[in-house]
C-alpha positions as CSV (number, residue, x, y, z in Angstrom):
1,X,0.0,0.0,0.0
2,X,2.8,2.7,0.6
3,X,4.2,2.2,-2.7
4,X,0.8,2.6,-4.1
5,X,0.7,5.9,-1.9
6,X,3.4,7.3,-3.1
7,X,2.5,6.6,-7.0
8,X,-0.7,8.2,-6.6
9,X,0.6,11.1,-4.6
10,X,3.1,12.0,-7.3
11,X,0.2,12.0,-10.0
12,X,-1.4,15.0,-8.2
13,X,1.1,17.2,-8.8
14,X,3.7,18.1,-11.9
15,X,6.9,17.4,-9.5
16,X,7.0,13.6,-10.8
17,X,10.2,13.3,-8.7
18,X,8.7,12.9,-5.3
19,X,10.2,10.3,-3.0
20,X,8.3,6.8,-2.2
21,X,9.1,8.0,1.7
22,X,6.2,10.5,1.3
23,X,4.4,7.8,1.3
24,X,5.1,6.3,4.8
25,X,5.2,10.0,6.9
26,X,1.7,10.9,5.6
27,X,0.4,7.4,6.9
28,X,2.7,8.6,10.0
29,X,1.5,11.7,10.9
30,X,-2.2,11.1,9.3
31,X,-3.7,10.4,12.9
32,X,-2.4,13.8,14.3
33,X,-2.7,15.6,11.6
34,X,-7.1,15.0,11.6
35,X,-7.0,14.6,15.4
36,X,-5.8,18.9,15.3
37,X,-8.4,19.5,12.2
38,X,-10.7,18.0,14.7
39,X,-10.1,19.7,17.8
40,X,-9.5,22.9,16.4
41,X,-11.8,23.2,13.1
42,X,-10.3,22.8,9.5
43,X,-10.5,26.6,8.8
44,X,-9.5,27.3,11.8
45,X,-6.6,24.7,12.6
46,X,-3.2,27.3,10.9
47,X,-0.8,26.0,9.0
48,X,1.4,26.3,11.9
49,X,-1.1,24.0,13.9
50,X,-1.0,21.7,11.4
51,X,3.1,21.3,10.6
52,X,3.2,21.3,14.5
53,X,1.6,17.9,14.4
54,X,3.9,16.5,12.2
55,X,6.4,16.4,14.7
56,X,9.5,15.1,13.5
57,X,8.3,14.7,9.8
58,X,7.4,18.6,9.6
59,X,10.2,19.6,7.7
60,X,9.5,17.1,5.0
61,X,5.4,17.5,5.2
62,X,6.2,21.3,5.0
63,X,8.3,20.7,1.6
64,X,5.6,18.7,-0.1
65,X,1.7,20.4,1.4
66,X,1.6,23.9,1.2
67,X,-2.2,23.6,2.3
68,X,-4.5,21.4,4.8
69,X,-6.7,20.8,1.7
70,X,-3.6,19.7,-0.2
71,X,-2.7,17.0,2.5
72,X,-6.8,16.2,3.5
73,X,-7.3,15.4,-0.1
74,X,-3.8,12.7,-0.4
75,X,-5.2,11.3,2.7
76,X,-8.6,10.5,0.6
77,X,-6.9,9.8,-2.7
78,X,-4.7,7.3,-1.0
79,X,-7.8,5.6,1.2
80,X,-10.3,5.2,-1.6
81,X,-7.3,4.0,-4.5
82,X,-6.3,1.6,-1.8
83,X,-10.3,0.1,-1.8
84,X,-10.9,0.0,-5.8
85,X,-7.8,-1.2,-6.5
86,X,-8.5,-4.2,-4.6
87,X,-11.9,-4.3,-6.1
88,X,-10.4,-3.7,-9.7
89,X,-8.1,-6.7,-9.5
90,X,-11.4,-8.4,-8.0
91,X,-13.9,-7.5,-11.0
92,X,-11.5,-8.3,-13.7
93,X,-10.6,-12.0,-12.5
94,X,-14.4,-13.1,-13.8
95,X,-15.7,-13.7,-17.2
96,X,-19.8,-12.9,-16.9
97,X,-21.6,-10.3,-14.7
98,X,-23.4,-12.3,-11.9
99,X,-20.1,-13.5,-10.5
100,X,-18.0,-9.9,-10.9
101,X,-21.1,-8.2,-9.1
102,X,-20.9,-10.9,-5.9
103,X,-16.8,-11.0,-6.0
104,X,-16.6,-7.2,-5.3
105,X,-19.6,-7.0,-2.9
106,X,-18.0,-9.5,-0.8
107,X,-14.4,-7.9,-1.4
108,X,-15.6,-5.0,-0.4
109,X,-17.3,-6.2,3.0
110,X,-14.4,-7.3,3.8
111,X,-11.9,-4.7,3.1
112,X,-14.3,-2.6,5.0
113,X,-14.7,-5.0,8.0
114,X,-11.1,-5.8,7.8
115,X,-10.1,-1.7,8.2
116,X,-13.4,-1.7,10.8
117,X,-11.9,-4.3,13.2
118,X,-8.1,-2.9,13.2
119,X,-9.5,0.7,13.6
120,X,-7.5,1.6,10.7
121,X,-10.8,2.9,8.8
122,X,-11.5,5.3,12.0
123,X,-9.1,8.5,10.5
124,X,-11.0,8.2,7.3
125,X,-14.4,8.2,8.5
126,X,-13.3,11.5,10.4
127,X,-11.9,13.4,7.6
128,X,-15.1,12.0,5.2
129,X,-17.2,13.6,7.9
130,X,-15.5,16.2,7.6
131,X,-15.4,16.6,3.5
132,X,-19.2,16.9,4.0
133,X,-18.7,20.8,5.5
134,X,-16.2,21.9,3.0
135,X,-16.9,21.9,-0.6
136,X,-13.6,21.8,-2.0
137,X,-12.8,18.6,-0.2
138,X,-16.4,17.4,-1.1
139,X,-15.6,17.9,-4.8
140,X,-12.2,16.4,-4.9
141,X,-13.7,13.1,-3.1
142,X,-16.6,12.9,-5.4
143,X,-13.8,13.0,-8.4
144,X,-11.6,10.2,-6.8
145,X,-14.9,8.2,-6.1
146,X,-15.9,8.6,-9.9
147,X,-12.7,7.6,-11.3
148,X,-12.9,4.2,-9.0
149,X,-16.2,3.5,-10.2
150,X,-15.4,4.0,-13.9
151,X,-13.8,0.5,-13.6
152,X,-17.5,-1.3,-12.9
153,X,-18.5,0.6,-15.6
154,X,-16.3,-0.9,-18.2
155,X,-17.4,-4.5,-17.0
156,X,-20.6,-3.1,-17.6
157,X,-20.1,-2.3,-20.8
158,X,-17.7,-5.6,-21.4
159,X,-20.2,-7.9,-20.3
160,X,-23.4,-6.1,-21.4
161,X,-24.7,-8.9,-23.6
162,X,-25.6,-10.5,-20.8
163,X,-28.3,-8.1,-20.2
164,X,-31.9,-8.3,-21.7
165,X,-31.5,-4.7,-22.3
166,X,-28.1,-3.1,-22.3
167,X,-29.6,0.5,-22.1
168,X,-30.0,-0.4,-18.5
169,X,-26.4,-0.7,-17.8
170,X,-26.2,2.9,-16.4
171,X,-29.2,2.3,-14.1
172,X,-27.7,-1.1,-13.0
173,X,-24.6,0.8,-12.3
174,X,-25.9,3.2,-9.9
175,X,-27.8,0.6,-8.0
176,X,-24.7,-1.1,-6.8
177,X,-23.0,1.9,-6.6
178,X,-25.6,2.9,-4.1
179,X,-25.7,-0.9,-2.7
180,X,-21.3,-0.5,-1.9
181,X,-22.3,3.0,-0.2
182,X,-25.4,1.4,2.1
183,X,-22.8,-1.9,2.9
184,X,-20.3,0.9,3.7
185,X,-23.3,2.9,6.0
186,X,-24.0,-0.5,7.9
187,X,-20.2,-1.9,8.2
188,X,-19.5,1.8,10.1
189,X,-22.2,1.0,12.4
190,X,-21.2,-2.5,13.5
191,X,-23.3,-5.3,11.7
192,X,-21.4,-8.3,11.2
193,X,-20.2,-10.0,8.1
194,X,-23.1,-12.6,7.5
195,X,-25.6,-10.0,8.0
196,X,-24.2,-8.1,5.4
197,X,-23.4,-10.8,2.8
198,X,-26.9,-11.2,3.0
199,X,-28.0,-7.9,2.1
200,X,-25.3,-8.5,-0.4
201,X,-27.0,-11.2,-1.6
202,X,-30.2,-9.7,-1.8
203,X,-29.1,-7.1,-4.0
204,X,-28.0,-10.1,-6.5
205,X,-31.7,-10.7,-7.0
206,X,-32.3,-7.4,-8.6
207,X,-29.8,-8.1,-11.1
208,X,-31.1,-11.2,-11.8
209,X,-34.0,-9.7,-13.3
210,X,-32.4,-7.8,-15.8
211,X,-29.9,-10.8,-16.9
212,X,-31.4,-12.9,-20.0
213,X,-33.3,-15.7,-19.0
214,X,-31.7,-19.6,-19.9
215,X,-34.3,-19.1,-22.6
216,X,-32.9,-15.8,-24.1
217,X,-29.4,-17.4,-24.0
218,X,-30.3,-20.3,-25.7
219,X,-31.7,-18.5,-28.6
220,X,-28.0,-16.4,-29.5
């Protein structure tokens, strides 16, 4: 994961030089860093607040974020490319719909549950919190959310003859889009993981109605 950190970190701006040790002070100083945002207010927190709790690694923090924005949105970058990247490799490992669709639902419970149970998901649930009251954060997590969720759309589109009607591959796409957001919802608040490979489960159903029937297969 750090040397995935540092790759995407070095995307975001034109300095393609940056060291793979970025990587491992953000995940460092990432718990201090949002525990001052939180204590003191993102607007308010100054940027003297917020090198202060870098401690030893403010020198080198100071070199690379000239904003809190700059460093709040690595922190999201490098939490949500972490997930879909995992869910990427997940989707791409099966050859018809039905299967990808239940591979990354139960990847995704358990990623989730996985980060839940070594409180390694707490820091990120603070800062998305916190994205909700600042729209600049807001807008830079919705554009690292889309560009995860373009990957489901090309297995989509892939595997669309699968479909009775591939028109409704956009509206299949937002349902389970809105079905890894509710699992996300419920994993936050504690339910365990057969409970939600159930619901996961459940949601399979729904595509099952759009897929071709054995009928509509047999006849192509």
């Amino acid at each position: 994961m750090t040397s995935a950190l540092a790759l995407i970190l070095s995307s975001m701006s034109t300095d393609q030089n940056k060291p793979e040790a970025l990587a491992h002070i953000i995940e460092e100083v990432m718990d201090d860093c949002i525990r001052v945002f939180v204590l003191k207010g993102l607007d308010a927190c100054s940027m003297e607040d917020f090198y202060e709790a870098c401690g030893p690694h403010r020198t080198y923090v100071e070199q690379h974020f000239t904003t809190k924005h700059e460093f709040c949105a690595a922190v999201m970058l490098w939490w949500l490319n972490s997930i879909f990247a995992e869910l990427k490799s997940t989707i791409s490992l099966h050859s018809n719909l039905h299967s990808a669709i239940e591979a990354v639902l139960y990847e995704f419970i358990d990623i989730c549950v996985g980060h839940r149970e070594s409180k390694h998901g707490d820091k990120f649930c603070v800062l998305d919190n916190m994205a909700l009251f600042d729209e600049e954060l807001l807008a830079k997590f919705a554009m690292y959310y889309q560009e995860g969720v373009k990957h489901f759309r090309l297995k989509f589109m892939d595997l669309k003859s699968e479909l009775r009607d591939p028109d409704d591959i956009e509206k299949l796409l937002i349902f389970y889009v809105m079905i890894l957001e509710g699992l996300y919802v419920l994993i936050r608040r504690g339910f365990s993981r057969n409970m939600l490979f159930e619901y996961a489960d459940m949601s399979l159903h729904t595509l099952e109605f759009y897929e071709k029937r054995s009928s509509d297969k047999a006849t192509d």
